[in-house]
Structures are given as C-alpha cells and as structure tokens.
N, CA, C and O atoms as CSV, one atom per row, in Angstrom:
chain,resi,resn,atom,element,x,y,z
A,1,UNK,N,N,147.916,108.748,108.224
A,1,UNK,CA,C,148.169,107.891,109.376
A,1,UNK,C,C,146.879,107.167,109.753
A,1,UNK,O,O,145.844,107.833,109.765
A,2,UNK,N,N,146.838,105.890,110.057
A,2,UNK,CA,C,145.486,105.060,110.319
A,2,UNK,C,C,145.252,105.134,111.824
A,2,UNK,O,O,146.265,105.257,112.513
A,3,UNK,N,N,144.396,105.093,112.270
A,3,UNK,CA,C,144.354,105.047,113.797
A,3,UNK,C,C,143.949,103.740,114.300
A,3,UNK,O,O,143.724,102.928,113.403
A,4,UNK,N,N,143.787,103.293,115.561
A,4,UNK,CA,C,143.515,101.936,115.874
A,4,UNK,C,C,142.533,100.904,115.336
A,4,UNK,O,O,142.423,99.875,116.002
A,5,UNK,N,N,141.854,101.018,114.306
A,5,UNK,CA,C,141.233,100.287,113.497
A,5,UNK,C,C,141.634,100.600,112.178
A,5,UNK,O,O,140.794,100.495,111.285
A,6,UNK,N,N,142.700,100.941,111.933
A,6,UNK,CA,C,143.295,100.573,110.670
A,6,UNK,C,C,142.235,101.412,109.581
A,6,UNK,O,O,141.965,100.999,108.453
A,7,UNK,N,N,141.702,102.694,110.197
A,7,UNK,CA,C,141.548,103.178,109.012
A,7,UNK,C,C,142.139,104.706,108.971
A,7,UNK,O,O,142.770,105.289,109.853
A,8,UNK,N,N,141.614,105.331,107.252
A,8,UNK,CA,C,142.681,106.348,107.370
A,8,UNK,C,C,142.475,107.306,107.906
A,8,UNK,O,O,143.305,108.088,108.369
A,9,UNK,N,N,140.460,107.439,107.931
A,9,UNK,CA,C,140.113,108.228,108.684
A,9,UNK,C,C,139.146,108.038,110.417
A,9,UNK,O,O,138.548,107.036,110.807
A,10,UNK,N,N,139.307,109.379,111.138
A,10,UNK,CA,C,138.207,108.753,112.254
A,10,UNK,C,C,137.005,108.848,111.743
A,10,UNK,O,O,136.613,109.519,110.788
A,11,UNK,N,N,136.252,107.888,112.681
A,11,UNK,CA,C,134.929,107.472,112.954
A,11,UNK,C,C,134.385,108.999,112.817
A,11,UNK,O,O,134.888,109.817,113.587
A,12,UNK,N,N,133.471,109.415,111.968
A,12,UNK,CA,C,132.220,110.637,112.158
A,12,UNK,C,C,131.529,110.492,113.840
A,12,UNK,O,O,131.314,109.480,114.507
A,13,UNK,N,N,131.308,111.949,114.157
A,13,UNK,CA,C,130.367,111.359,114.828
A,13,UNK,C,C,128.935,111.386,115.074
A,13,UNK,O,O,128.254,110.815,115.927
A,14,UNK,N,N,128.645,112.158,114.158
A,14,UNK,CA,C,127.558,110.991,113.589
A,14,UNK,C,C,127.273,109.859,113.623
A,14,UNK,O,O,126.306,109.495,114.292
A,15,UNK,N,N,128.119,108.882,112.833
A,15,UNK,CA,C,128.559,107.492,113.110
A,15,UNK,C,C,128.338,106.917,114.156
A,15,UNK,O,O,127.514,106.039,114.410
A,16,UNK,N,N,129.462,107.665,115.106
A,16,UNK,CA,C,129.158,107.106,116.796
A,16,UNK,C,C,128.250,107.435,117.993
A,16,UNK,O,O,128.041,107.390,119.205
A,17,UNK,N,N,127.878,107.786,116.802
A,17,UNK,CA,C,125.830,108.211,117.871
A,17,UNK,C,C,125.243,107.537,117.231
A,17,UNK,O,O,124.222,107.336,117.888
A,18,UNK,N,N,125.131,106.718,115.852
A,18,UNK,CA,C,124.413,106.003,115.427
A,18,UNK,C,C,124.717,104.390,116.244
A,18,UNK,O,O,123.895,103.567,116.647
A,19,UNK,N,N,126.051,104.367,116.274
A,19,UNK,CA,C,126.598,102.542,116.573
A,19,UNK,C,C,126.311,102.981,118.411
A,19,UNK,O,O,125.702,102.122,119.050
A,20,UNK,N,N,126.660,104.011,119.022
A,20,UNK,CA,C,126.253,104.028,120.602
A,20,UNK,C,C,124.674,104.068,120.902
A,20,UNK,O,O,124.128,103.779,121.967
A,21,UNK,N,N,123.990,104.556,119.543
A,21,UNK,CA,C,122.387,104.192,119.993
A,21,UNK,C,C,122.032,102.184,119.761
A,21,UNK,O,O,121.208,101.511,120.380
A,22,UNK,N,N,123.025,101.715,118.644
A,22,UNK,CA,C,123.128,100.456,118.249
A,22,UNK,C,C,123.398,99.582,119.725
A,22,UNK,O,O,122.703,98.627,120.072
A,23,UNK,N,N,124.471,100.088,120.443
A,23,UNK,CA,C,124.763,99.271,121.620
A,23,UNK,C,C,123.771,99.782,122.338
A,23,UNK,O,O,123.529,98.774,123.002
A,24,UNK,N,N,123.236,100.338,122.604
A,24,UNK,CA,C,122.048,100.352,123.671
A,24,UNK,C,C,120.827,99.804,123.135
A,24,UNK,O,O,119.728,99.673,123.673
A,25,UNK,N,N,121.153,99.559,122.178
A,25,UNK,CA,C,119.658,98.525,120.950
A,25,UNK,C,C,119.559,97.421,121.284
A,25,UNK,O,O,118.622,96.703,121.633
A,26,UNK,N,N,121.117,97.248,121.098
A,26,UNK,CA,C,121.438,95.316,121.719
A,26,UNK,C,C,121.255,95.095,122.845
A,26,UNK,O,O,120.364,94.275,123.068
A,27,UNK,N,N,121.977,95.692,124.041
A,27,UNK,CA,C,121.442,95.646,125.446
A,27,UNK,C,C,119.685,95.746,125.578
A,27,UNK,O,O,119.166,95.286,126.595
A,28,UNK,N,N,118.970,96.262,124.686
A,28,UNK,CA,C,117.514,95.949,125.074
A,28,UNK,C,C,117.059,94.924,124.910
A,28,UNK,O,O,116.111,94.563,125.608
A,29,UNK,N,N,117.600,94.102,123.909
A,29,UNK,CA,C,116.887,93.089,122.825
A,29,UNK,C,C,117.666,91.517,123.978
A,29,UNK,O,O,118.737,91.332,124.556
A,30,UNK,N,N,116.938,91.067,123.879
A,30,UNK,CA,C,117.143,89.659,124.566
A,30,UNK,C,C,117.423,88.624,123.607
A,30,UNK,O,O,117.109,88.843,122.437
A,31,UNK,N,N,117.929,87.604,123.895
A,31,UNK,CA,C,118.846,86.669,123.469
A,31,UNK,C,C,117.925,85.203,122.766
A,31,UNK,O,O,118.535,84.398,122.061
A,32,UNK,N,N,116.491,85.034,123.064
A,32,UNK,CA,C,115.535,84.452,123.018
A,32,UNK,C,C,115.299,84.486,121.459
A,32,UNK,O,O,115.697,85.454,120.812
A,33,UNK,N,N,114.615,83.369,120.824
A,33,UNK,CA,C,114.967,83.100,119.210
A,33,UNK,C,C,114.113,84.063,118.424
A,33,UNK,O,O,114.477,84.505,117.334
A,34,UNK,N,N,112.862,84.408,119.054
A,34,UNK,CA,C,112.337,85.723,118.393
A,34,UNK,C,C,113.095,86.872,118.256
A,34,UNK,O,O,113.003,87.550,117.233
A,35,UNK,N,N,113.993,87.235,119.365
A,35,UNK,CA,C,114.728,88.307,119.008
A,35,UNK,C,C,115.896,88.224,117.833
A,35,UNK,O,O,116.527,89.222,117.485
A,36,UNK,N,N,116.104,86.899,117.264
A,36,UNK,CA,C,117.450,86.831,116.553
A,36,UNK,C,C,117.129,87.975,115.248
A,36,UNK,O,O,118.188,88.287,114.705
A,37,UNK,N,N,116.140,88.531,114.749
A,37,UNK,CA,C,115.592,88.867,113.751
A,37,UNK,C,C,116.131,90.372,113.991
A,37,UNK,O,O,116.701,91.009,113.105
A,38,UNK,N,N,115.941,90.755,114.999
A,38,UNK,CA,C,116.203,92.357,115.586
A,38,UNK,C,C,117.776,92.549,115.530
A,38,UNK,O,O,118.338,93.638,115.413
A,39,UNK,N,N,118.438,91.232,115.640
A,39,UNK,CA,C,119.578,91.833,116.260
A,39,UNK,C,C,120.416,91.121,114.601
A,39,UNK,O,O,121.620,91.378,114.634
A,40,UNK,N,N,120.181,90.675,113.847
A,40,UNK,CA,C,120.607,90.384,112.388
A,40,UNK,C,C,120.046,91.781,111.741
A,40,UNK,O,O,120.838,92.115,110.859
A,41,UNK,N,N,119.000,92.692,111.852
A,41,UNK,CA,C,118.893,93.646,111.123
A,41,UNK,C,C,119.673,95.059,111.866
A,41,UNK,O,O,119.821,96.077,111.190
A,42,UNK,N,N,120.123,94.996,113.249
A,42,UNK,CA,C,121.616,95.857,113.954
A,42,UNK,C,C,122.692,95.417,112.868
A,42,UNK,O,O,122.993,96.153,111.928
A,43,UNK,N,N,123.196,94.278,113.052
A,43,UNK,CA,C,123.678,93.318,112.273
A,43,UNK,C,C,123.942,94.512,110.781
A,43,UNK,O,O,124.287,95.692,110.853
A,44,UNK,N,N,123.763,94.036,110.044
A,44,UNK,CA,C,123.501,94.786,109.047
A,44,UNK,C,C,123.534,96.521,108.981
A,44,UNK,O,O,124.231,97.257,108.283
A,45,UNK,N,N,122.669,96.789,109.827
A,45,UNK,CA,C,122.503,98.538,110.392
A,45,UNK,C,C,124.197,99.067,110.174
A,45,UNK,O,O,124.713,100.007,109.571
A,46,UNK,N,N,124.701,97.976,110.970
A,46,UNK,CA,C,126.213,98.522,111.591
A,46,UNK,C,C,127.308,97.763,110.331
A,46,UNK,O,O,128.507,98.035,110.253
A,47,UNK,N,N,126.796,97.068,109.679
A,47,UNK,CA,C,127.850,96.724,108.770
A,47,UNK,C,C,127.977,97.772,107.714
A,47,UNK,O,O,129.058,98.039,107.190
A,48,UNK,N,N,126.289,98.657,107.261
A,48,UNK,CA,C,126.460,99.421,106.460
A,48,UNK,C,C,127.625,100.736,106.582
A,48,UNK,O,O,128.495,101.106,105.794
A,49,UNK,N,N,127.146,101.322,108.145
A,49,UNK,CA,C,127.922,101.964,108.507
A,49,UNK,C,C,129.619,101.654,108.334
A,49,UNK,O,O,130.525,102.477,108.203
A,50,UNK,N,N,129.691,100.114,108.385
A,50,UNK,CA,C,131.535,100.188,108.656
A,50,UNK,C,C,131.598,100.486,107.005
A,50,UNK,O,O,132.519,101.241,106.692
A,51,UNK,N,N,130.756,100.007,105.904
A,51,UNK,CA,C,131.495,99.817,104.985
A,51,UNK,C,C,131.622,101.189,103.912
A,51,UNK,O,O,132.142,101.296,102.801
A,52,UNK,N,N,130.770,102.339,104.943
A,52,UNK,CA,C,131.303,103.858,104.343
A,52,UNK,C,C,132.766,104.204,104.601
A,52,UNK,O,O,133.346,105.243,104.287
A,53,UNK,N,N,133.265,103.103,105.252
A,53,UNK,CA,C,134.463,103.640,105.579
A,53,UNK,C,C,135.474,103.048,104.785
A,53,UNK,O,O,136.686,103.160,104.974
A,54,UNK,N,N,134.880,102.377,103.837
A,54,UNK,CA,C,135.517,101.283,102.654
A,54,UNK,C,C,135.833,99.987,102.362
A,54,UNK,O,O,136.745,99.600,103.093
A,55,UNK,N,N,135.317,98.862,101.320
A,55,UNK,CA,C,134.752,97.628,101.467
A,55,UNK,C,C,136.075,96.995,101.613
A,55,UNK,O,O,135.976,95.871,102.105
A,56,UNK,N,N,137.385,97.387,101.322
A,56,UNK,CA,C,138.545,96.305,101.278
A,56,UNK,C,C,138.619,96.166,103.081
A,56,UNK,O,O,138.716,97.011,103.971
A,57,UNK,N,N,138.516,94.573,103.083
A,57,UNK,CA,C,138.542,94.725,104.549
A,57,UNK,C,C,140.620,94.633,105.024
A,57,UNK,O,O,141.167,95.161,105.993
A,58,UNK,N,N,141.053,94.065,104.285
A,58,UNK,CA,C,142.204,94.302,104.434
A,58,UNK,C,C,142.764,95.765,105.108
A,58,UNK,O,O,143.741,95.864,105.850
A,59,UNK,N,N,141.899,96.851,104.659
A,59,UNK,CA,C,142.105,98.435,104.935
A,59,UNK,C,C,141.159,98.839,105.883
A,59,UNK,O,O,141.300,99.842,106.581
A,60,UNK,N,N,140.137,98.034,105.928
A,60,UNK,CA,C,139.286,98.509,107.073
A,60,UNK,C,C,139.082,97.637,108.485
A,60,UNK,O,O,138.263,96.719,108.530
A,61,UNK,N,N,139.563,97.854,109.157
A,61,UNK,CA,C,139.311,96.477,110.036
A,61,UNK,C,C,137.739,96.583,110.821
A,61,UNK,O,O,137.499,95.562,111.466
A,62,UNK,N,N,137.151,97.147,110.850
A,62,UNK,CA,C,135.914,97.749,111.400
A,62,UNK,C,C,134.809,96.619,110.294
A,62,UNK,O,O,133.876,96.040,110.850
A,63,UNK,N,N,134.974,96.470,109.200
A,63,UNK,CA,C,134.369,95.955,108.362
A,63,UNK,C,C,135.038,94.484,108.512
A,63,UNK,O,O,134.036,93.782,108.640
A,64,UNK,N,N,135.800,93.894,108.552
A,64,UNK,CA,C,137.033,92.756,109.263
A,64,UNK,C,C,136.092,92.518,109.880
A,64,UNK,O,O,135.049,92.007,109.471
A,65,UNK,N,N,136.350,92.856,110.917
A,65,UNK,CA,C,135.613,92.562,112.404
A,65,UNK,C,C,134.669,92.166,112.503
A,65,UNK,O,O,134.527,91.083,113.070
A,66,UNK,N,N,133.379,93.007,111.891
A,66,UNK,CA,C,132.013,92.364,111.331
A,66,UNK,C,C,132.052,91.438,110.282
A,66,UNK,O,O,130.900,91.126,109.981
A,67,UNK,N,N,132.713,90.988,109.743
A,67,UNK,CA,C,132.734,89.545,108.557
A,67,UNK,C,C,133.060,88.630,109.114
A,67,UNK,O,O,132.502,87.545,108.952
A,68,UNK,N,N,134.371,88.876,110.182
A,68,UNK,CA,C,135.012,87.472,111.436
A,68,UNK,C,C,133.456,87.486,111.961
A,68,UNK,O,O,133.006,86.573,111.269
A,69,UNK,N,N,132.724,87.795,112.487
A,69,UNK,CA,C,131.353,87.712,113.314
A,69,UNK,C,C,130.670,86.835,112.415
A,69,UNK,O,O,130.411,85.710,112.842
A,70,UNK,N,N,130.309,87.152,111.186
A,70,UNK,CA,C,129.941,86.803,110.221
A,70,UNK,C,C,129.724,85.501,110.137
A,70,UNK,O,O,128.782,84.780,110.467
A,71,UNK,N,N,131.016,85.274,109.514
A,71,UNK,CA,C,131.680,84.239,109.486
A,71,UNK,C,C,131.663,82.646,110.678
A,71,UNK,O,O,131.720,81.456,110.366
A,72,UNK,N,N,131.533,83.473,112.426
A,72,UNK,CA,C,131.664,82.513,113.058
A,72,UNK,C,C,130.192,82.773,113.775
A,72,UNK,O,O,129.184,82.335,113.221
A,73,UNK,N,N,130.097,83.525,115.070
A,73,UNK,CA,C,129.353,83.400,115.652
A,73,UNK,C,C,127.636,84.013,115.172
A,73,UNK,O,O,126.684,84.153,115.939
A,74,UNK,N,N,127.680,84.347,113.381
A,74,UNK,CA,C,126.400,85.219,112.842
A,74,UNK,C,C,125.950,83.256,112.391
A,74,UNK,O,O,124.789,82.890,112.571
A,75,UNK,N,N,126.896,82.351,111.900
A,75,UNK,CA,C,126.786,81.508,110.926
A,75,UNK,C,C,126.479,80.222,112.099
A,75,UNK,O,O,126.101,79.056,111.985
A,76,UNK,N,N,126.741,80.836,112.916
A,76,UNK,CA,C,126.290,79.410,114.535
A,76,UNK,C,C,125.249,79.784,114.617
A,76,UNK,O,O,124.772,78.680,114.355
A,77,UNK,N,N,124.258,80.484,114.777
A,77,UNK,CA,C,123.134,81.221,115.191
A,77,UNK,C,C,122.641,81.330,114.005
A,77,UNK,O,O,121.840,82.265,114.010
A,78,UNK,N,N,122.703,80.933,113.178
A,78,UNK,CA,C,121.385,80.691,111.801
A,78,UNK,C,C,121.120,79.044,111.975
A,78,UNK,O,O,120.121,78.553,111.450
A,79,UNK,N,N,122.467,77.847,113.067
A,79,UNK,CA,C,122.269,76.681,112.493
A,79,UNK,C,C,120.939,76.170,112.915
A,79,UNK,O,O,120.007,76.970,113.004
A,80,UNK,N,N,120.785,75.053,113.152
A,80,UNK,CA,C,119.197,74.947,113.808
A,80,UNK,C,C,119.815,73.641,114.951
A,80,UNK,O,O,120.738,72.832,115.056
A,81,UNK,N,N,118.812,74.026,115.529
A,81,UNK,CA,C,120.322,72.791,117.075
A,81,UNK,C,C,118.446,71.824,117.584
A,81,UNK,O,O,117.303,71.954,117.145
A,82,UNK,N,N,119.004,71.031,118.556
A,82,UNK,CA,C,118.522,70.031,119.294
A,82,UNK,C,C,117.578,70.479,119.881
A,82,UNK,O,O,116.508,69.899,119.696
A,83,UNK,N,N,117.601,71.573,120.729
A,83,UNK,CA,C,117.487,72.407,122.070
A,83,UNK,C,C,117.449,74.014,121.914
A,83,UNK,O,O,118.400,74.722,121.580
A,84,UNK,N,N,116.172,74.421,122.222
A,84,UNK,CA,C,116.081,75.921,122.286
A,84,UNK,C,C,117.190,76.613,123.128
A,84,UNK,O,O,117.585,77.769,122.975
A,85,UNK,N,N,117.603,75.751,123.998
A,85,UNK,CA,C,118.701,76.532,125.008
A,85,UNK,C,C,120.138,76.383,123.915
A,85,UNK,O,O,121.161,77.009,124.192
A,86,UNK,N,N,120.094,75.863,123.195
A,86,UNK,CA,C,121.730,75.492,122.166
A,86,UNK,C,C,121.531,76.787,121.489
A,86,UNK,O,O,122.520,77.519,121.438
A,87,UNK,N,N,120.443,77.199,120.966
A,87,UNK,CA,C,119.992,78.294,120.216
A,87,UNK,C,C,119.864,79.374,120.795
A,87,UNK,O,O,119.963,80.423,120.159
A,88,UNK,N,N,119.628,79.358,122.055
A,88,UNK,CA,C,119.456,80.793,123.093
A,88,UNK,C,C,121.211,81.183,123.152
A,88,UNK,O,O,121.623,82.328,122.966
A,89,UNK,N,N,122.238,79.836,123.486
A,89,UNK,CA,C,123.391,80.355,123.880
A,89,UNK,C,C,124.100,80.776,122.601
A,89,UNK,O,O,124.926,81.663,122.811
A,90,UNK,N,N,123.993,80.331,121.157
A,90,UNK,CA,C,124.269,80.690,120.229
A,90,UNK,C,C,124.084,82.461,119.499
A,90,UNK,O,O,124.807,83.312,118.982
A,91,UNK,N,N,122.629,82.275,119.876
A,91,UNK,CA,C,122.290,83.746,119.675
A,91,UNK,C,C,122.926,84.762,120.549
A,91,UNK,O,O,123.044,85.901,120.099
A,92,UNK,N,N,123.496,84.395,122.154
A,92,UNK,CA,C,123.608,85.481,122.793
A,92,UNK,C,C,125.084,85.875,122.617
A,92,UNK,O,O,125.544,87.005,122.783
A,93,UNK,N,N,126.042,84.299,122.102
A,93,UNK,CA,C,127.428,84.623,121.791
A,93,UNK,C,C,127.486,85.422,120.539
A,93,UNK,O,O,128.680,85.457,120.242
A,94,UNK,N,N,126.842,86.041,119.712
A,94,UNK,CA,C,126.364,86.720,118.490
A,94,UNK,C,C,125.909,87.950,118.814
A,94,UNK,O,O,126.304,88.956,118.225
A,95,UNK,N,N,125.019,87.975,119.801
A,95,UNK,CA,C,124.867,89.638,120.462
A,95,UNK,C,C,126.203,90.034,121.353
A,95,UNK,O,O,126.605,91.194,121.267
A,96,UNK,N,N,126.690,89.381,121.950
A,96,UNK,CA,C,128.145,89.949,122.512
A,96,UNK,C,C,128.723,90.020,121.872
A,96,UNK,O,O,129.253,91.071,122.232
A,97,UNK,N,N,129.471,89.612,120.564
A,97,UNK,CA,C,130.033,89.449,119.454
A,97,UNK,C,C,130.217,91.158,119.205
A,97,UNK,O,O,131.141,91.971,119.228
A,98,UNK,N,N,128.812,91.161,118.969
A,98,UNK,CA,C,128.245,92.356,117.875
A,98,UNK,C,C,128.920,93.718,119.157
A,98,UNK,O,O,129.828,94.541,119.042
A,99,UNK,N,N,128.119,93.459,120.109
A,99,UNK,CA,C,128.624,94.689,121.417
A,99,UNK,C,C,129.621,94.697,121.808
A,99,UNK,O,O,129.802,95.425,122.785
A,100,UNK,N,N,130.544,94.077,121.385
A,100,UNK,CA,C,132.452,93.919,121.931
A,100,UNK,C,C,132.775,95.062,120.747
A,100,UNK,O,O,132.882,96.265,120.985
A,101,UNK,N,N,132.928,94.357,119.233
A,101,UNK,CA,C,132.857,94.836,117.980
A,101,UNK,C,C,132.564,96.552,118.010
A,101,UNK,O,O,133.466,97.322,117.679
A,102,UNK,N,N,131.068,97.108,118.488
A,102,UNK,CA,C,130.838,98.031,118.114
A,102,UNK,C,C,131.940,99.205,119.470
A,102,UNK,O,O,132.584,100.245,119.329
A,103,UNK,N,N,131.631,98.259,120.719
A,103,UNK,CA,C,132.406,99.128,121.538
A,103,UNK,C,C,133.858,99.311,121.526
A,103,UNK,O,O,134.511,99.940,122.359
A,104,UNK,N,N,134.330,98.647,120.412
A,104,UNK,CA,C,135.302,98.837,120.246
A,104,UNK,C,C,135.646,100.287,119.303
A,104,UNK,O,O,136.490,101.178,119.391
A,105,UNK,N,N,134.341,99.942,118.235
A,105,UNK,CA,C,134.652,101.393,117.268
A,105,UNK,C,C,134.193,102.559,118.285
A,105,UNK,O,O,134.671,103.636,117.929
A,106,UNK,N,N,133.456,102.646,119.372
A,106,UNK,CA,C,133.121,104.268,119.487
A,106,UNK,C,C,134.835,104.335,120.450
A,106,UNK,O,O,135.111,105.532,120.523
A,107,UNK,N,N,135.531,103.813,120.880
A,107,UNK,CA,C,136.765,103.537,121.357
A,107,UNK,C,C,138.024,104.664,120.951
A,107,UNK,O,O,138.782,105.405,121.576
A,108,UNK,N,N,137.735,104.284,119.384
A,108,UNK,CA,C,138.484,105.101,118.431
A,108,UNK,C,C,138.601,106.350,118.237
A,108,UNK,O,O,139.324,106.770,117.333
C-alpha cells in the first residue's frame, strides 16, 4: 500500500531528521544572490535523499516534486534578470518551493 506520496514505503526517520534539519537550513539562509549557492546544494542534499526512495518518478512523487521545482522555479533562479530585486524574488520563490516540498515529506 503507498502512502500519501505515492511511495511503497514510509519516510525513515532518519530521513526526517535529516530533511527537518534541511527546513531549518532554509529558514536560516536568506534569499539574497550569495545565498543561492547554499540553498542549490539543500537542493541537491534533499534530492539525494528522495531518490533512495527510487528514481522512477512516476512511483515516487517525493522525487516528482523536486524535478517540478527543478524544472520551474530551480530553472528561474539560475536566469540572469535586469535587477537584483528580479533575482532576490526568483531565488526566494525557489526557497519556498523547496520548504513547502520538504514539509510536505516530514507530513507523511
């Protein structure tokens, strides 16, 4: 039986002491373009973690979830804009992204 993220098994918790020390990582780290570096290597931190839980994202939605991020608000926040403030709001829709995402897995 899968539980609310569509996988077959729960979250370790292990796991969710690693991604609940992750959300309190992000809440430290500020939204400012030096920080984008900190919060792309969470980024990553937490993708490794989803993808012990198996790479077909079709079966994993935890790994889903982080590729939709990926995909939209990781790939806005690499562009290069006009205005440091286009880039501040880009980066911070990318750290909420990431802290919706993870609070969703300790959820589970």
């Amino acid at each position: 039986m899968k539980n609310l993220h569509g996988l077959s098994e729960k979250i370790s918790e292990n796991d969710k002491r690693s991604i609940d020390y992750a959300i309190r990582r992000i809440r430290a780290i500020s939204s400012d373009e030096g920080s984008f570096i900190q919060l792309e290597l969470l980024y990553y931190e937490v993708l490794s973690i989803a993808r012990t839980y198996g790479n077909e994202i079709n079966e994993n939605t935890m790994l889903a979830g982080l590729k939709q991020i990926e995909s939209n608000e990781y790939k806005h926040a690499q562009e290069r804009f006009k205005t440091s403030s286009q880039k501040i709001g880009a980066i911070q829709k990318f750290r909420v992204a990431i802290k919706k995402e993870l609070s969703l897995w300790i959820k589970a």
